[in-house]
TIPA-805904 format. One record per residue (C-alpha): residue in three letters; x, y, z. Coordinates in steps of 0.02 Angstrom, whole numbers, padded with zeros to 5 digits, always signed. Layout:
// residues N
ALAXYZ;...
//
This chain:
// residues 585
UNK-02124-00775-10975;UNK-02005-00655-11033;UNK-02031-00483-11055;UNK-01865-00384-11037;UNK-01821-00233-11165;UNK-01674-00240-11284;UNK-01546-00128-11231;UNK-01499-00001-11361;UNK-01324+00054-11339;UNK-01166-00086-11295;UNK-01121-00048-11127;UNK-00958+00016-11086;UNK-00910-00112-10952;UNK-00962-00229-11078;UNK-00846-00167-11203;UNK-00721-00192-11075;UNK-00759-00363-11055;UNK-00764-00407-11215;UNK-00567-00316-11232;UNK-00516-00438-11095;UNK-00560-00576-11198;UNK-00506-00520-11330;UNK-00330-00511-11267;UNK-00246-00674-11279;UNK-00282-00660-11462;UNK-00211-00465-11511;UNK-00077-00523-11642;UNK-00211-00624-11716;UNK-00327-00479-11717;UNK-00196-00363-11798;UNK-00179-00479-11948;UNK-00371-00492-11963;UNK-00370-00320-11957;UNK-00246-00318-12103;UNK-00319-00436-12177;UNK-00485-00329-12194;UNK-00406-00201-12286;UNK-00338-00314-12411;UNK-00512-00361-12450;UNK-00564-00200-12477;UNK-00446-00149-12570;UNK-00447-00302-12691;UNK-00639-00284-12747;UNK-00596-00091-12832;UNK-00446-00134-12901;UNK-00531-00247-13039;UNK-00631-00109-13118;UNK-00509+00008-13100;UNK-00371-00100-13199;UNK-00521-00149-13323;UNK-00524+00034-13372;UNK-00334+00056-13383;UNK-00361-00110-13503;UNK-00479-00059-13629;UNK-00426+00148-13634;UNK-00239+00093-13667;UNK-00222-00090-13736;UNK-00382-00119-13808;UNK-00428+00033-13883;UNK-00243+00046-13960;UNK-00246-00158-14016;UNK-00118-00188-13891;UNK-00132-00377-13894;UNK+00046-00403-13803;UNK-00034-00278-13660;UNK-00209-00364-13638;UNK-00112-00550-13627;UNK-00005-00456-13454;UNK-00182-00387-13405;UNK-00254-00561-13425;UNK-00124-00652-13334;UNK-00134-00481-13197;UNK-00293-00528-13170;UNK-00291-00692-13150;UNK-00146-00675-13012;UNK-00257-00548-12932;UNK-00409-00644-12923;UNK-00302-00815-12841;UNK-00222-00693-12706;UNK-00403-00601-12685;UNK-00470-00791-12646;UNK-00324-00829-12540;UNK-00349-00689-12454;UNK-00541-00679-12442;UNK-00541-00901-12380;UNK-00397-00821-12252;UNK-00496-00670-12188;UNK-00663-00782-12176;UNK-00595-00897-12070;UNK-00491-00826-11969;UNK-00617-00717-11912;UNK-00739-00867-11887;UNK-00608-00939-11784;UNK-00586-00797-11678;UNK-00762-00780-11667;UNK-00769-00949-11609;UNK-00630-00939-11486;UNK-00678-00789-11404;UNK-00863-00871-11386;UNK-00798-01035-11316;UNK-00695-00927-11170;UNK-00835-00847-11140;UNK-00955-00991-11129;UNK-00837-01067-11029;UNK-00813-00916-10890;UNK-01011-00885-10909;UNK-01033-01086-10835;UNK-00886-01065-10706;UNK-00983-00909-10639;UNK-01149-00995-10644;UNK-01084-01138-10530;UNK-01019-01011-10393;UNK-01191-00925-10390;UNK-01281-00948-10228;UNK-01455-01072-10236;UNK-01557-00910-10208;UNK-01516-00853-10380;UNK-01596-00993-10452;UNK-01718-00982-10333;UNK-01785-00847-10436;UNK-01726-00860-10615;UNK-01801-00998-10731;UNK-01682-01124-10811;UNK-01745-01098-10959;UNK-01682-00914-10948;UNK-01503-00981-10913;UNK-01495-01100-11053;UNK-01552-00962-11161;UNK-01391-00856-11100;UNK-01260-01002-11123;UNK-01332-01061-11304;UNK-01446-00930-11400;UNK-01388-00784-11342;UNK-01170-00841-11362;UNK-01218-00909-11525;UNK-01286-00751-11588;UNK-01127-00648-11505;UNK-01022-00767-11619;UNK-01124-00711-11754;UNK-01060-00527-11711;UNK-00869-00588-11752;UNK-00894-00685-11933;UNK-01034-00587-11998;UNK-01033-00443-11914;UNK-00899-00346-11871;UNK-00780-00398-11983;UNK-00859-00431-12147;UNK-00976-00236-12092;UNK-00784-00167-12086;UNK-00734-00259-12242;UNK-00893-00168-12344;UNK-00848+00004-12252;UNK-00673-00011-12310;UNK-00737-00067-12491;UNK-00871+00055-12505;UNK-00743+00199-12463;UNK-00611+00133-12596;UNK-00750+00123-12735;UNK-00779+00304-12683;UNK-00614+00373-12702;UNK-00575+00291-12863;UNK-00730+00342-12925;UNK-00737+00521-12895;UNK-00536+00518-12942;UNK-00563+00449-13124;UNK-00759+00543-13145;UNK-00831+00642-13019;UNK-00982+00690-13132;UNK-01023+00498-13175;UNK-00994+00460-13000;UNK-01148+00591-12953;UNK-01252+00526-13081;UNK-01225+00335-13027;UNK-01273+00384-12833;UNK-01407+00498-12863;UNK-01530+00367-12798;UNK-01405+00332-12663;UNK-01511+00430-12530;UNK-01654+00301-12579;UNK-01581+00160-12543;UNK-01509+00233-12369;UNK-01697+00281-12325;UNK-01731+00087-12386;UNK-01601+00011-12278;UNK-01627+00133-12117;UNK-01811+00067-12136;UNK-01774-00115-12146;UNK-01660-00121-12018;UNK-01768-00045-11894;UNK-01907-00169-11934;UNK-01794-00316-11926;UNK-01711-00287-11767;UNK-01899-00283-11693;UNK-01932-00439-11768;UNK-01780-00497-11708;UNK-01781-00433-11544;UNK-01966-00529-11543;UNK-01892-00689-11595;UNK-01760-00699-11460;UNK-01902-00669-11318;UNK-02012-00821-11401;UNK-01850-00926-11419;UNK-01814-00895-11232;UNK-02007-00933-11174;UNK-02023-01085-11291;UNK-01830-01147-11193;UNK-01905-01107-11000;UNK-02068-01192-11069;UNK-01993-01356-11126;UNK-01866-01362-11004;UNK-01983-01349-10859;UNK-02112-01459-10956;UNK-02015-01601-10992;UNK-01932-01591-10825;UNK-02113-01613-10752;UNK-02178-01701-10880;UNK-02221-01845-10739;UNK-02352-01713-10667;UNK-02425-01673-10838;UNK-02479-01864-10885;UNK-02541-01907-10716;UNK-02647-01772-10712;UNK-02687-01794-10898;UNK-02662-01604-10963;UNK-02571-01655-11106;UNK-02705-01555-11230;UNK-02683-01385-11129;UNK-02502-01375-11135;UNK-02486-01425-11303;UNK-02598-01294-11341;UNK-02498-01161-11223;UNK-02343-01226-11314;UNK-02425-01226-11487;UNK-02480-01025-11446;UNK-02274-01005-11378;UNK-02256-01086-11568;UNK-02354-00957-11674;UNK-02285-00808-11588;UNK-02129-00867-11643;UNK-02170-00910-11827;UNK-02238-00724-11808;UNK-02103-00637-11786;UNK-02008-00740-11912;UNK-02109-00726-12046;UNK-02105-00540-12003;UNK-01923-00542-12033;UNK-01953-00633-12193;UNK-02083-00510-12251;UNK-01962-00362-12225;UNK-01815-00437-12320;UNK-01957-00518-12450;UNK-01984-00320-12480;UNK-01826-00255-12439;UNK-01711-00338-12562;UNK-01806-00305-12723;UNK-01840-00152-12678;UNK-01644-00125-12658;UNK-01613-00216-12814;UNK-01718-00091-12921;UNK-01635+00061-12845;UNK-01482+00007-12889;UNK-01544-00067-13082;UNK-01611+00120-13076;UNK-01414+00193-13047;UNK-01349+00087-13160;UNK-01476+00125-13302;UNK-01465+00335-13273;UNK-01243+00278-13271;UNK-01254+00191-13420;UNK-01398+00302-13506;UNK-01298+00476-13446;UNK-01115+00382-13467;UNK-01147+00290-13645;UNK-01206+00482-13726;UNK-01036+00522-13664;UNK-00929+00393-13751;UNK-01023+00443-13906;UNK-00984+00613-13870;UNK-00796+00565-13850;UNK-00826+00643-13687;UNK-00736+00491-13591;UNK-00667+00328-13664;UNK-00763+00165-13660;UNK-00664+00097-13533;UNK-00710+00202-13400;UNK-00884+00189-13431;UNK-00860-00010-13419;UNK-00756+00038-13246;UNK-00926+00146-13188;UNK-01025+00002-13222;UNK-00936-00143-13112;UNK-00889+00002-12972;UNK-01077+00025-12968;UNK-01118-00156-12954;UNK-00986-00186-12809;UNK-01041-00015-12725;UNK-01228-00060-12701;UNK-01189-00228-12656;UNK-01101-00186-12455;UNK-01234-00049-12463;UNK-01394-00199-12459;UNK-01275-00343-12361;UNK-01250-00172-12215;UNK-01432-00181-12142;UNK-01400-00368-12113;UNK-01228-00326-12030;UNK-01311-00186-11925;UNK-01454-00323-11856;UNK-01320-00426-11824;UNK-01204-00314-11721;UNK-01379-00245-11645;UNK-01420-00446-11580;UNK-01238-00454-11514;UNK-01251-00306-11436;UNK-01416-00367-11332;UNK-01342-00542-11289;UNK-01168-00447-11249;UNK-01264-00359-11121;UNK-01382-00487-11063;UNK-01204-00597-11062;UNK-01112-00500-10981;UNK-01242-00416-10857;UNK-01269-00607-10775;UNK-01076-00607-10777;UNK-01036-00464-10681;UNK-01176-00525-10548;UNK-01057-00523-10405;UNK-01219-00494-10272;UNK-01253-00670-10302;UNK-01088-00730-10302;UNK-01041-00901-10173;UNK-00919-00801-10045;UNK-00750-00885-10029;UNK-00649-00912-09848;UNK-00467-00969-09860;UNK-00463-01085-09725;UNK-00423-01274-09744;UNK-00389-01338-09593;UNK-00283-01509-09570;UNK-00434-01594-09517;UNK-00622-01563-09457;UNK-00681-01635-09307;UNK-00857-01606-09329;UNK-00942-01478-09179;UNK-01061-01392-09257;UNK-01157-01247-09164;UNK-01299-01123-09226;UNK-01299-00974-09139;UNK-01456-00866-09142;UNK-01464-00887-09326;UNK-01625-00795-09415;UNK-01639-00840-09601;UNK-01762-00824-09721;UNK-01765-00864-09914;UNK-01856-00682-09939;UNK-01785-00568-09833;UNK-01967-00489-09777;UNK-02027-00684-09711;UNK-01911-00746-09576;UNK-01911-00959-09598;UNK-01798-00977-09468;UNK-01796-00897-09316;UNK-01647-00870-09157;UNK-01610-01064-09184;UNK-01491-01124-09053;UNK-01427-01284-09046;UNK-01230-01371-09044;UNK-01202-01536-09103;UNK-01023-01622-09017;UNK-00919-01716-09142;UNK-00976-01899-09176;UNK-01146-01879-09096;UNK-01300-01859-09172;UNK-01432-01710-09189;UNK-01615-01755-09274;UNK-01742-01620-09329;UNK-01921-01679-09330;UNK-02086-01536-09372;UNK-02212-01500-09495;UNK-02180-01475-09694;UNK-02100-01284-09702;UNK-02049-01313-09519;UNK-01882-01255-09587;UNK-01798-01415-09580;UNK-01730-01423-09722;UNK-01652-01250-09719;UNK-01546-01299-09579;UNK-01438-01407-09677;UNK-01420-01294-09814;UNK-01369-01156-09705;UNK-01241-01287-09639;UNK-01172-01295-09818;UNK-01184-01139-09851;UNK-01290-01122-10002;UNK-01394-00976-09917;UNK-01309-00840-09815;UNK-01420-00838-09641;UNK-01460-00634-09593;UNK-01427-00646-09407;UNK-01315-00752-09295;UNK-01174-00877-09349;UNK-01129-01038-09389;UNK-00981-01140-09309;UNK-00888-01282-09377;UNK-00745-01332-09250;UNK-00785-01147-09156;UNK-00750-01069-09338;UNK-00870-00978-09425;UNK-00922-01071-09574;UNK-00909-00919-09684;UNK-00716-00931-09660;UNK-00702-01090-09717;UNK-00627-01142-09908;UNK-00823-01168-09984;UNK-00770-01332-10073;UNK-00647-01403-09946;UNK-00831-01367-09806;UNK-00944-01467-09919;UNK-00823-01591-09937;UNK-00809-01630-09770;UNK-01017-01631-09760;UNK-01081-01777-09846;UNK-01267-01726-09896;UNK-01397-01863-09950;UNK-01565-01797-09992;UNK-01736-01873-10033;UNK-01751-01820-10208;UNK-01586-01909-10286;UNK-01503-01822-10423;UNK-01432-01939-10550;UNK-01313-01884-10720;UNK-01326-01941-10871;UNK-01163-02054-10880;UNK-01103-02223-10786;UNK-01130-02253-10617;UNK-00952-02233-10580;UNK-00943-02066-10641;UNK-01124-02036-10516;UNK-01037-02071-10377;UNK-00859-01979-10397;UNK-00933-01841-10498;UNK-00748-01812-10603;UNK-00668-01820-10441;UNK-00507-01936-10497;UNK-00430-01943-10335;UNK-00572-02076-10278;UNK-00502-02234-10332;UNK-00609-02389-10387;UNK-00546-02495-10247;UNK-00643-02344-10130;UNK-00792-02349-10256;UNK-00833-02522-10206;UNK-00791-02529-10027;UNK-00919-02403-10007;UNK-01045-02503-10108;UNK-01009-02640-10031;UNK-01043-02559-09842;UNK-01200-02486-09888;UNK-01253-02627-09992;UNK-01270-02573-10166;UNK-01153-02676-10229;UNK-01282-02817-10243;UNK-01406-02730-10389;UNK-01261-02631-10462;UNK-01146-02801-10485;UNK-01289-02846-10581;UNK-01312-02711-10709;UNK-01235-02737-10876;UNK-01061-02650-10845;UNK-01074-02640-10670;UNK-01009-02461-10613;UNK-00995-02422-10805;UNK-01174-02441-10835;UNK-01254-02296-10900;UNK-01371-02204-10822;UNK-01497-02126-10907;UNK-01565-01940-10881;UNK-01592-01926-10679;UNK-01582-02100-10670;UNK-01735-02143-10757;UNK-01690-02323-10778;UNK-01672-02380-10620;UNK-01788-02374-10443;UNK-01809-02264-10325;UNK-01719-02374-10206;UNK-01553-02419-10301;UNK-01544-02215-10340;UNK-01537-02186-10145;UNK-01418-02313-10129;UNK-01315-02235-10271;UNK-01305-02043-10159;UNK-01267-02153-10002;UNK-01115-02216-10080;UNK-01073-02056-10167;UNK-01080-01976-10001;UNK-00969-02094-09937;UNK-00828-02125-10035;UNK-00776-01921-10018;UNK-00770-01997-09796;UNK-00850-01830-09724;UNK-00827-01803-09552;UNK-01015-01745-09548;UNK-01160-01817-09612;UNK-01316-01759-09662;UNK-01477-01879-09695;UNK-01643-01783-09765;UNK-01785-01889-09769;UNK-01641-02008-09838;UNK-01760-02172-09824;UNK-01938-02085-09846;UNK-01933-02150-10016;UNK-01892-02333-10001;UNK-01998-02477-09959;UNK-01959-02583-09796;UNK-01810-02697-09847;UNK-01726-02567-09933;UNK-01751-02447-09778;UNK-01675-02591-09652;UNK-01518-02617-09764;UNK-01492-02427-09767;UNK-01536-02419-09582;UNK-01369-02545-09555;UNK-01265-02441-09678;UNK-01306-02285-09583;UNK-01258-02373-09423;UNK-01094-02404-09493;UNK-01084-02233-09584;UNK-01107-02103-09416;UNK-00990-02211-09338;UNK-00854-02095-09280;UNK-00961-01946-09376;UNK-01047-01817-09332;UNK-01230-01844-09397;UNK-01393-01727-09433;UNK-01554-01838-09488;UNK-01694-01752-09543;UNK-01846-01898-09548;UNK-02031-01907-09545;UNK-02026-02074-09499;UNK-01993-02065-09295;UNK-01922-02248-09299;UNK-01773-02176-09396;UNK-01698-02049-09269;UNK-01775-02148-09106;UNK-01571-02158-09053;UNK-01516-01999-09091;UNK-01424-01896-08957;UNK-01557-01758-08972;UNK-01691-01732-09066;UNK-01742-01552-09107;UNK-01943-01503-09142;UNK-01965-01356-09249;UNK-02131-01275-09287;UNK-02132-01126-09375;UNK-01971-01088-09377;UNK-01940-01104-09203;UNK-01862-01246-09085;UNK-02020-01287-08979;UNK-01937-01460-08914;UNK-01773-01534-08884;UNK-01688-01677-08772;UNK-01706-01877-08823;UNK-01848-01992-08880;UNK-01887-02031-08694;UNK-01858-01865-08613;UNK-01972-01811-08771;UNK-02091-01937-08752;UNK-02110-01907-08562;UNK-02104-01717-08577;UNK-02277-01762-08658;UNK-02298-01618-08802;UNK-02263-01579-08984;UNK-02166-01721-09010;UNK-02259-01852-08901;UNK-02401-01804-08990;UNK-02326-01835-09172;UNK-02239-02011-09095;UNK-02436-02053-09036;UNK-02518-02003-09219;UNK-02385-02112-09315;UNK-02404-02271-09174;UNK-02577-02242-09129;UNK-02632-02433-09191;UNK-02492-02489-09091;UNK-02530-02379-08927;
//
């Protein structure tokens, strides 16, 4: 679970991020910016015209003058809500535009990571990044900066005309100002923990339910639906904790704040009203002292909330823009794009390992001539598998190379390689969303026509033409509604219709029973025709006519020629064929 440290300070390159997407909208910014100082001004002018009011119209029965303060007012209060519904949501809209770029570059850069990164960083982490932690760095732009800025601006206008018109009531109204500092210093410090505690359960409880329900298949079989729901009920309460920690503190803190500032405005009116009797000021500005005092303390309790807020944008700015500026990680790009592939593929002592101290492969040598076929055969964590994903680069290997056509793979344009290598695993990943889109995965150059030609050559057509829809049926979550079968058919066509000039098959028919394995057996005859094709298959009667079959163990080539040359060569191999025929032999 998750156990990082908030960072304290923003960054600098973070700061420079955010500028850069800030950019496109600088003219929108400068009237926001504007805009904020109209609102601060606006909330000081009131009292201050109040006083003008009752020291020169009122107090001299100027009716004539109080109707042109009236109407005054009224004008000023329309333009103040003009400008206040203006200011609010055009810096909500910022806010929100700014988040969506970055939510958008922040999935773009998670697609060109390389598998090993999520090798070793739970999901649940990621989602965390792209939701939780972009939702509270909105948060930053329409309640944080701007409206914190608004109450600065505010706070320092209320000052100025207060000291201007009385600088001894003004001393006497904020002589329980360093209280409420203390106060608010205090609760902001204990909410940020709390925060900072709430954002580590939110991000646990997210890897916990998205691993859980992801596996949930494992959970009911082996019946341990009472332990995690007590793990997940304990992931619960240290959440509630450290909210109703937060709630405690502002519980506290805002009555608390509330009497220090009844407490100002009873020593102002107390010190202020022996004053007017005193004719020491007029009434009105007395009446002035009282509403600046009520708009002054008012910023002064909202700016520990702003502070928490900035404070959370701050951590998810860094935590943002940290995975952002993970270029280590980062999918290397070649530029070539060659007219066409033919399909030789050669490993030349190529080492590779998914840790860099444990080796799984190991000097692998091996070329494969276009439109033949290669098979691997070896115990689970024989390394198998890793071939084909060097071959597609989604690891980089740490010794050797990798041809294509006699080019180094690493060369290549990464999507124009892996389009050209049709990959169908054992474990079929299916979208939520039709069939259709399944099988071109938003690619809108693949026409229907191509759709169900390849359906129809691998033989899917048959159960799909019967689904309500047909290629517009919807599939549910990893294709929960339909067998295990008809989802293997599903990658063979998506593999197809994209007509790679390599194929690769791992474990592609492990999965299926016996009539579903001999009409994917024809399809694959009639797929590796003219292709160059690597089968990776526990089952020896797949890959029995394969050009050459390759033995790993370890990850090491202990075996290669054909099935007879194997078979007669009498050792790893001939022993595996003899363990899976034995009640025939």
């Amino acid at each position: 679970m998750e156990k990082e440290k908030s960072e304290k300070v923003l960054e600098w390159r973070a700061v420079r991020k955010m500028v850069q997407f800030a950019k496109p909208y600088k003219k929108w910014f400068s009237l926001l910016i504007f805009l904020t100082i109209l609102v601060g001004l606006f909330g000081p002018i009131r009292p201050y015209l109040t006083e003008y009011t009752i020291n020169h119209h009122i107090a001299n029965g100027d009716f004539q003058g109080l109707l042109y303060f009236t109407i005054l007012m009224i004008v000023l209060i329309l333009i103040q809500s003009y400008v206040q519904y203006t200011h609010t949501y055009l810096s909500g809209w910022l806010g929100q535009s700014i988040v969506k770029d970055i939510r958008v570059a922040l999935y773009k850069h998670l697609i060109q990571l390389r598998l090993k990164f999520y090798d070793k960083t739970p999901i649940g982490r990621l989602v965390t990044r792209n939701v939780s932690d972009i939702e509270t760095l909105s948060n930053v732009f329409t309640e944080g900066m701007a409206a914190l800025i608004g109450d600065i601006l505010q706070i320092t206008f209320i000052l100025l005309l207060m000291f201007y018109s009385n600088w001894k009531l003004t001393l006497i109204s904020l002589s329980l100002l360093p209280l409420l500092l203390l106060s608010t210093y205090i609760f902001k410090e204990k909410v940020k923990k709390s925060f900072d505690e709430t954002r580590v359960a939110v991000a646990n409880m997210n890897t916990f339910v998205q691993e859980h329900v992801t596996g949930m298949n494992i959970v009911q079989i082996f019946g341990t639906e009472k332990e995690e729901s007590s793990k997940f009920d304990e992931l619960n309460r240290e959440h509630r904790r450290a909210q109703l920690r937060a709630v405690m503190y502002y519980s506290i803190y805002f009555p608390v704040a509330e009497v220090i500032a009844a407490g100002g405005t009873g020593l102002l009116v107390w010190y202020g009203a022996r004053q007017v009797i005193g004719n020491e000021i007029p009434l009105g500005t007395l009446v002035a002292f009282i509403m600046y005092i009520g708009l002054f303390f008012r910023p002064i309790r909202m700016i520990a909330d702003r502070f928490n807020t900035i404070q959370l944008g701050i951590v998810s700015t860094n935590r943002i823009f940290k995975l952002l500026d993970n270029q280590e990680d980062t999918q290397l790009n070649g530029t070539i794009k060659p007219t066409n592939i033919e399909g030789n593929i050669k490993f030349q002592n190529v080492d590779f390992g998914y840790n860099e101290d444990n080796l799984v492969l190991k000097n692998i040598n091996f070329e494969v001539e276009k439109g033949k076929t290669i098979a691997f055969v070896g115990a689970t964590g024989a390394g198998k598998s890793s071939i084909i994903n060097l071959l597609s680069r989604f690891y980089e290997i740490e010794k050797g190379e990798i041809l294509v056509d006699n080019q180094n793979i690493k060369d290549f344009d990464l999507s124009y390689l892996r389009e050209n290598i049709g990959v169908v695993l054992q474990d079929v990943f299916l979208f939520s969303g039709t069939i259709r889109d399944n099988i071109t995965l938003g690619n809108k150059n693949i026409t229907d026509e191509q759709i169900r030609n390849a359906a129809e050559l691998v033989g899917a057509i048959k159960f799909i033409e019967k689904l309500e829809g047909v290629f517009d049926y919807q599939v549910q979550e990893r294709g929960a509604t339909l067998s295990v079968g008809q989802r293997q058919l599903i990658s063979f066509v998506r593999a197809m219709v994209y007509d790679p000039k390599i194929i690769v098959l791992d474990e592609a028919t492990s999965s299926v029973d016996s009539e579903t394995e001999e009409m994917i057996q024809e399809a694959i005859t009639k797929l590796m025709k003219g292709r160059t094709a690597i089968v990776i298959a526990h089952r020896l009667s797949t890959i029995q006519k394969a050009d050459k079959i390759i033995v790993l163990n370890k990850g090491e080539i202990v075996e290669s020629g054909s099935h007879q040359e194997l078979l007669l060569h009498n050792g790893y191999y001939a022993n595996l064929y003899k363990m899976q025929y034995k009640a025939v032999i």
